[in-house]
N, C-alpha and C positions, 0 to 999 in steps of 0.2 A: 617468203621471209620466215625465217625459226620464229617461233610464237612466243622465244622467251625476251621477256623486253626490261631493256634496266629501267630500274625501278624510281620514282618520281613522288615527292609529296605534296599529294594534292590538296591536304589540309592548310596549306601555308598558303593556298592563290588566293587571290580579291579579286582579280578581273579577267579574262578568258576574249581574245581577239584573234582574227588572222585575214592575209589577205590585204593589206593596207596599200601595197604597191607604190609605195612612195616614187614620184619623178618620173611613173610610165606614164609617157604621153598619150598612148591609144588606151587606154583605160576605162576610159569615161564614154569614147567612144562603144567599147567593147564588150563592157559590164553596166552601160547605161547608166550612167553617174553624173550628177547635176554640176559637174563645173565644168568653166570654159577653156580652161588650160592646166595643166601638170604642176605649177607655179599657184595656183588658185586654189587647186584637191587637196596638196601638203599644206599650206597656212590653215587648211579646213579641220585637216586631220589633225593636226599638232592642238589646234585651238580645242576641238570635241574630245581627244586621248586628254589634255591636262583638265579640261572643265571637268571630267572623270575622274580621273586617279589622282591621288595624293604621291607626294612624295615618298610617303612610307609604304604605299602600297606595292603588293604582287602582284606581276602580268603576264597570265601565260600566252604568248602567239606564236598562233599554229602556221605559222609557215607564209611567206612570197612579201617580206617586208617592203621591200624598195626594188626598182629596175634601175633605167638609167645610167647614164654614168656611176658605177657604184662608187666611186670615190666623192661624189659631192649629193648622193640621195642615200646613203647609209649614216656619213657623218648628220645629216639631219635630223636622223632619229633621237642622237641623245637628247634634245629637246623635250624628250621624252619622259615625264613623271612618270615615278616608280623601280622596282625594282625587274626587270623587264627578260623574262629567259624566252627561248626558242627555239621552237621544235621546224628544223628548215622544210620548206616549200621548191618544188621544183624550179621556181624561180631565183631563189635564194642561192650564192653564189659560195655555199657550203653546205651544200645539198649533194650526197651521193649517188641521187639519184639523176643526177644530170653534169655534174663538176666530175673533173679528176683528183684524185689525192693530191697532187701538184696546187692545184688551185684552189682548194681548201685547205689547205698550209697557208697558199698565199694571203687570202683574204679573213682569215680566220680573226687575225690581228687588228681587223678593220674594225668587226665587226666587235669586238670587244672592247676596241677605246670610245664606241658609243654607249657602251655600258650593255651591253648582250652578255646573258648569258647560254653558251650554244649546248642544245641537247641534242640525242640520238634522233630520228627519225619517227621511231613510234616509243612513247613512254608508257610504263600501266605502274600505278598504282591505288591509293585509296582514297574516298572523300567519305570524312566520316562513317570508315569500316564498308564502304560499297567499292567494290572492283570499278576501276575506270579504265580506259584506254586511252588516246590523245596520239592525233597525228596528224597530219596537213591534211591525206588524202583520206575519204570516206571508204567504207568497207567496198561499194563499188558506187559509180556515178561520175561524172567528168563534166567539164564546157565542153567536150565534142562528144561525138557517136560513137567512140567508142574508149575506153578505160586505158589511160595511160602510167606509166610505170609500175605495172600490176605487180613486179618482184616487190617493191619499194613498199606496199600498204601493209594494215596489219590483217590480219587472217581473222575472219569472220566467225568466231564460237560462242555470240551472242553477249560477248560483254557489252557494255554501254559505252560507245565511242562519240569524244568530240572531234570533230574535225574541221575542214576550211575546204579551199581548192575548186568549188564548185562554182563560184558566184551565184548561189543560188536567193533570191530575193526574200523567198520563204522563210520567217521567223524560225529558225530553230530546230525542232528535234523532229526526227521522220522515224518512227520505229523505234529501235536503239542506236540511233547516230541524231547527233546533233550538231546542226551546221551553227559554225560562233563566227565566220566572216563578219565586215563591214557592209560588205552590199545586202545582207538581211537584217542590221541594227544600226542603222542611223549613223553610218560610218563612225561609231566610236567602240569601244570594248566595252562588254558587257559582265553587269557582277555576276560573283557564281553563287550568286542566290537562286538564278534563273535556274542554274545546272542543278542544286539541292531541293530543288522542288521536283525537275522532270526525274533525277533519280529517286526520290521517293514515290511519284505517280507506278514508275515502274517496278519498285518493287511491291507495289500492294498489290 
């Protein structure tokens, strides 16, 4: 991928999620998640996303909101408190990394009468005059053995990158990437107080 990435302000988030997967049924199975059904996960998530965000808040999610029949686990999101943009996840059904232009035309629509708003694939901009980067996938690392949609990620020249995509359990930052999934934070999104502190640890 060209390293030049449009540009995002990161000054405006309050909260920072991804990976939510609303209405996939093997999920819990897959990513070892404490409910008993796809109908159980989303009343969980919806209830822990609005105990979190306020109406007036900003939410960035990095990617793979909902599976499922996308017609009735997308429109669920706008239950959704806050002002809610999206950076898509391979799962995400306007994702170019896996959709054709045809089908991101098609769905785009959908995903905006939930109140999304759809961004590029990888964004960089600033939080508080620090370089960031922001994208579904991590510089490298995956759920399998080996690194999938490697065109898709951003190019690794040590800026400070959040990411999602991994299910990784693990709180947060490994190096300069930090994982902001649900399956490492209590399935809800997380403020970016957490992310103002790990960029300050890293620039000292």
């Amino acid at each position: 991928m060209a390293y030049e990435c449009p540009t995002f302000d990161f000054d405006q988030v309050d909260y920072v999620t991804s990976d939510t997967h609303f209405s996939h049924a093997r999920i819990s199975e897959l990513a070892d998640r404490p409910f008993a059904s796809a109908t159980e996960m989303d009343a969980e998530l919806v209830r822990r996303w609005n105990d979190t965000v306020g109406d007036r808040d900003v939410v960035l999610h990095l990617g793979d909101v909902a599976l499922g029949p996308i017609g009735d686990s997308i429109p669920l999101t706008a239950a959704l408190n806050g002002r809610k943009f999206l950076v898509p996840g391979n799962h995400d059904r306007v994702s170019p990394a896996t959709q054709s232009r045809a089908a991101i035309e098609r769905f785009t629509p959908l995903y905006e009468q939930a109140g999304w708003t759809l961004l590029p694939e990888v964004i960089e901009g600033t939080r508080h005059g620090t370089r960031v980067l922001a994208s579904h996938y991590p510089y490298a690392g995956d759920t399998q053995d080996s690194d999938r949609h490697t065109s898709h990620r951003p190019v690794d020249r040590g800026i400070p990158l959040l990411h999602g995509h991994t299910h990784d359990r693990t709180n947060g930052p490994v190096g300069h990437q930090y994982h902001v999934g649900v399956d490492a934070f209590d399935y809800a999104p997380i403020p970016f107080s957490l992310i103002d502190a790990w960029l300050q640890d890293l620039g000292r």
